[in-house]
N, C-alpha and C positions, 0 to 999 in steps of 0.2 A: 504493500500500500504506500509506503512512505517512499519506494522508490518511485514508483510512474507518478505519485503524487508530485513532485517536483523534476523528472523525468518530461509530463506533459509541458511545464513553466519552462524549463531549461532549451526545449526546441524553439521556442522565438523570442525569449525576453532580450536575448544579448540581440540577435541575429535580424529582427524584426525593422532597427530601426534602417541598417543597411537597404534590407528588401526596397523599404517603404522611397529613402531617399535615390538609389543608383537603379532601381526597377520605375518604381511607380512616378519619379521626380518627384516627390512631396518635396517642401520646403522644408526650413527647419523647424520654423512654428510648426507647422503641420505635425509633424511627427512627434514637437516634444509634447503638442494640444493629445496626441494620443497617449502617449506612456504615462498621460499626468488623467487619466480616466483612470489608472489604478488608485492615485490617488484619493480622488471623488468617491469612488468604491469605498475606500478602506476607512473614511469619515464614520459612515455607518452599514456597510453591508454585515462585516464580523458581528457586530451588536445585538442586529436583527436576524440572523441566523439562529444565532446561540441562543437568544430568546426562545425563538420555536424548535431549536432542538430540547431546551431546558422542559418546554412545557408541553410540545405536542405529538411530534416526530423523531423517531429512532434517529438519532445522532449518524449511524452508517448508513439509513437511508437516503436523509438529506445530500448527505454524502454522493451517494450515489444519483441522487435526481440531479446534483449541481454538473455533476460532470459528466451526466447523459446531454444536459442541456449544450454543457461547454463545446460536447462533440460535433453538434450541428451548427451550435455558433462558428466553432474555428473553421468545419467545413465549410459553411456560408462565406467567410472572412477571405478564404484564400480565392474566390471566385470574383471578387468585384476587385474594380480599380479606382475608383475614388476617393476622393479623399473623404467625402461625407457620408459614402456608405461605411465604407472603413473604420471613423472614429466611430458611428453609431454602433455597428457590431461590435470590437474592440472595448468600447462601454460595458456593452452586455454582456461581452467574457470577461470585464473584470470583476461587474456585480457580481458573476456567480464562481469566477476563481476565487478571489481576496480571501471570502467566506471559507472557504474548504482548508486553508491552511491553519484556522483552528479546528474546524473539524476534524482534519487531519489528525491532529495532538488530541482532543478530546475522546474520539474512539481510540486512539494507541492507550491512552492512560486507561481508560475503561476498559480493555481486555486484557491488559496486565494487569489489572485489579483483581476480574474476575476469576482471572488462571493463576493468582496469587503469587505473581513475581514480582520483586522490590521496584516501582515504578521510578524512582532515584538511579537505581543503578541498572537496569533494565534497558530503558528507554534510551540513554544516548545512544548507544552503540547501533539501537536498530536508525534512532533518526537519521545517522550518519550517512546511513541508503541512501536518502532525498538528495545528500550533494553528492553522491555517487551518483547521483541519477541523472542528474542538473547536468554535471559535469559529461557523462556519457550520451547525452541529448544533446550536447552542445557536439560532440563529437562525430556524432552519427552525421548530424546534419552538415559538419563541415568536408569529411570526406568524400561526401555524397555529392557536394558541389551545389547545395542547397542553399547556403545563404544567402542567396540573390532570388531565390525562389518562393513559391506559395508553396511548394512542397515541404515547406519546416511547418506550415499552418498545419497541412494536411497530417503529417507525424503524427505533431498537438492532438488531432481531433480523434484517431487512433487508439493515441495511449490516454486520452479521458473517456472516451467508448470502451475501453479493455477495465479500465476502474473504474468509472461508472456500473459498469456488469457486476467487477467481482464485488464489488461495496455489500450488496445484496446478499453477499454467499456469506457475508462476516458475521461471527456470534453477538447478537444485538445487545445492541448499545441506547437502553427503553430510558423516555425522560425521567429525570429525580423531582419534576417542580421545583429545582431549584428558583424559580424565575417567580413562581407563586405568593402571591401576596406582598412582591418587590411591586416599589413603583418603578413607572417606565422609565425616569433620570436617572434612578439606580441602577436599574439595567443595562442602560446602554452608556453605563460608567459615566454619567453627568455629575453627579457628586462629585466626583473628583478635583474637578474644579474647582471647589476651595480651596485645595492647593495655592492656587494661583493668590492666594491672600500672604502668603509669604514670599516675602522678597527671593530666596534662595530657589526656592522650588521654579518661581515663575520665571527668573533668569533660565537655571535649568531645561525647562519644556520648552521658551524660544527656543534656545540654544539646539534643542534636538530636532526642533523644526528645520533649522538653517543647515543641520547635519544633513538629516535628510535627503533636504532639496542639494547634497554634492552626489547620493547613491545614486538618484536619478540621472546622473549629468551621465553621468559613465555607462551605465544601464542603456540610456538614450544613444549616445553620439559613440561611443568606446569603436563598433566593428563601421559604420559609416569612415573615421577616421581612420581608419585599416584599410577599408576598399579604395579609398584615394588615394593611394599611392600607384596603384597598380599605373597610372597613367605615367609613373618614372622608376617603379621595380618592379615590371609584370611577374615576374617570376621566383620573389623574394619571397620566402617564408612565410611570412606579415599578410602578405595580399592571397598567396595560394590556401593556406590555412588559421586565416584572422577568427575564427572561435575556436580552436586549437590554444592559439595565443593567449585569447581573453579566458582562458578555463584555467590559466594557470593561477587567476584571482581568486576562483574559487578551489584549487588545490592551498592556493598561502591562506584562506580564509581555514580550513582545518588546519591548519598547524599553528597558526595565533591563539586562535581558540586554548590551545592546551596550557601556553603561557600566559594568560590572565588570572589564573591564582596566582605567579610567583609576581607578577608586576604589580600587580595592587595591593598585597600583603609589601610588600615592600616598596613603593610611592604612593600606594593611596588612588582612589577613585577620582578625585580633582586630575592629578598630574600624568593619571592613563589617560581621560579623556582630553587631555591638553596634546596627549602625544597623538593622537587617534587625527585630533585637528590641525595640524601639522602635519600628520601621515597623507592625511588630503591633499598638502601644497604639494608635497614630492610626487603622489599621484600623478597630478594634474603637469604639474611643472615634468616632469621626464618625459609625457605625451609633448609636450611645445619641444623639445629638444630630441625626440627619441623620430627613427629614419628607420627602413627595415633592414640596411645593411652596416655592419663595420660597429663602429662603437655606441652607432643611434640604436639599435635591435637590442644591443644591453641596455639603454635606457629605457628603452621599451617594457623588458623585460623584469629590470628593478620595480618599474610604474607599480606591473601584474602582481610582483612579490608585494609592495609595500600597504596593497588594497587591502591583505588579509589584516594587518594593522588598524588600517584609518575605519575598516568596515564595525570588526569584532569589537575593538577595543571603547568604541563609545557605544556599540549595541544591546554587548554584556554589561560592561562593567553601569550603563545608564540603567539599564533594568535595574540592578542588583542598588543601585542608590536610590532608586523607588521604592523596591523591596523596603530597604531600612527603611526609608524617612516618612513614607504614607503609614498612618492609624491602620490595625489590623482590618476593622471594618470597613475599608474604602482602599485597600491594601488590590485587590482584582480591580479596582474603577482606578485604580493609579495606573498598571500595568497597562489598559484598554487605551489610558489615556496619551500615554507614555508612544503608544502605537501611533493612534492617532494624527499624534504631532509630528512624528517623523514616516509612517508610512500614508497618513492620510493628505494633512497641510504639506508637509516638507515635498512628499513624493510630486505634488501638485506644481509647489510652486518650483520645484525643480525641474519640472517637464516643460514648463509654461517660460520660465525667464532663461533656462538653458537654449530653447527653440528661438527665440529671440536674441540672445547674442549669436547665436550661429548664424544667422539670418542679416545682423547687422553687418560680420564679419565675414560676408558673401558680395565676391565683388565678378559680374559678368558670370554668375554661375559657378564660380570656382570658389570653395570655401578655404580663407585663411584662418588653418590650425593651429599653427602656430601662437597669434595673437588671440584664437577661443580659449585653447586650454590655458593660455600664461592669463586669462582675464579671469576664469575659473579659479587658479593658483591666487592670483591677486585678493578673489572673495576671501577663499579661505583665509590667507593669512588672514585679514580681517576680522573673520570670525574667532580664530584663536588668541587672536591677542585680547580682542573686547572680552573674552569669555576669562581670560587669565586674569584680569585687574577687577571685573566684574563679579564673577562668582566667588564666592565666600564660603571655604569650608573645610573644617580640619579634619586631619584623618584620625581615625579612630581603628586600630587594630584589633581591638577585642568587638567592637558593632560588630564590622566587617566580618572577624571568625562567625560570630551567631549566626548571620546569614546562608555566610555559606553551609554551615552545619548543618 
């Protein structure tokens, strides 16, 4: 499950935005107006999911009706060429993607429960699948010579047809009424928002918003920047195998992962997510200097490695400072909220103002990368330094053990 469940994501999230610009000519707004639909999604599709799985429908059903739907969406998506039939579909597969990836986690938790394995120590090793999956979708499709193709749509539609089926065949996952007799702002994690009464917290959730909106920038524009070269290294690495290249982001994003206990037990959750905001500039900044061949392809190459930093290091370690500092009962509307701001707003406005400097930085058709990604670099720094003089907060060692414990 957890593989095709990110298996289906993995065949056109990097690969899609290429399609859209070097196939279809979309613009840059165009495309980033599309990827920032996940966003829109993720405001509140998760919310109202989980609601109705809480209170009506088997959790693996839902499951399963989301990504029978997703199968005809993606099929329908890869068949038209416009740009307005396009975001409208594209919409509707995020409405019903976004949602599945807690569903996803909510039946893995619930039949590890019921076959009585430690859901703690259980569960990562099977999540680990989904970027096994991500990553082999990205693979599949790039040796196939698909990334310029609706045939990565088509894949998509395949492997949520093949889970969508098996969803069905899973040992049910029957609502708890968890959701019963909550009001709807609690549900759909509005509480939360009190948070925002403290100066700390609300610096914080900006700050994750603004993070956000850099995952999109890369997600958006990353294999588009790869296919343009091909017009001065047709046969360079970069251009022959450009999601190859971008999957090494999500090979360095597992291996950070595992160094996040030692760096925040020892700097603290302030000064990981400071490096996380900086690991952004080097992102950004080695695409404005990185070429497919000679010393640029290591640049390149550093970019991929240093993603698993800039990605994990404010994802994890900003959950886990939620964890602590939200009240036990508002402790789930933190986490929701937490999402929100960086996959819902951030994902948004990083689709929407990425699309727009790319578009600015297009002159006769041909886009200057160079000055996109160093103007991307530029935010960041930006963001890292206001958030360094700005955010307020000591480490505390022993918090930090409870947590993790």
């Amino acid at each position: 499950m957890n593989f095709f469940q990110f298996f289906a994501w993995g065949a056109w999230l990097i690969s899609l935005g290429g399609y859209m610009m070097q196939t279809l000519n979309f613009t840059g707004g165009q495309v980033g107006s599309i990827y920032a639909t996940m966003g829109i999604a993720a405001l509140f599709m998760p919310a109202l999911m989980g609601i109705i799985a809480d209170r009506w429908i088997n959790a693996e059903r839902l499951m399963g009706i989301s990504h029978l739907a997703l199968a005809v969406l993606l099929f329908w998506a890869a068949q038209v060429n416009s740009f307005d039939d396009l975001y409208l579909i594209m919409l509707l597969v995020s409405i019903f993607y976004m949602p599945t990836i807690a569903l996803n986690n909510s039946v893995s938790y619930s039949i590890l429960d019921q076959k009585g394995f430690d859901i703690v120590k259980d569960f990562p090793p099977i999540r680990v699948w989904g970027t096994v999956g991500f990553i082999i979708a990205m693979w599949v499709i790039d040796f196939a010579h698909w990334t310029l193709s609706p045939m990565q749509l088509y894949l998509s539609s395949v492997a949520s047809l093949f889970l969508g089926v098996y969803s069905f065949t899973m040992p049910s996952c029957k609502p708890e009424n968890k959701s019963k007799g909550v009001s709807l702002i609690s549900s759909l994690g509005l509480d939360a928002f009190k948070l925002f009464k403290q100066r700390k917290m609300s610096i914080f959730f900006i700050f994750s918003m603004l993070l956000g909106a850099s995952l999109q920038i890369t997600n958006t524009f990353g294999e588009p920047f790869l296919h343009d070269f091909a017009k001065h290294f047709p046969k360079s690495f970069a251009v022959l195998h450009p999601s190859v290249l971008m999957s090494v982001s999500q090979m360095s994003e597992t291996l950070f992962i595992l160094t996040i206990p030692f760096f925040l037990k020892r700097f603290g959750i302030k000064k990981v997510m400071i490096m996380s905001m900086f690991a952004w500039i080097f992102r950004f900044g080695l695409f404005g200097v990185g070429t497919p061949e000679g010393v640029g392809f290591v640049y390149l190459v550093l970019s991929m490695i240093i993603y698993g930093m800039a990605f994990d290091f404010f994802n994890i370690s900003g959950s886990l400072f939620v964890e602590m500092e939200a009240k036990p009962e508002i402790r789930s509307s933190a986490q929701g909220l937490f999402m929100i701001m960086t996959n819902g707003l951030g994902a948004f406005i990083g689709g929407m103002g990425s699309g727009y400097i790319v578009d600015y930085f297009t002159i006769n058709g041909e886009q200057e990368w160079p000055q996109i990604w160093f103007t991307f670099a530029a935010y960041s720094l930006i963001v890292g330094v206001l958030f360094m003089f700005l955010f307020k907060y000591k480490h505390n060692p022993d918090k930090l053990a409870k947590v993790q414990h």
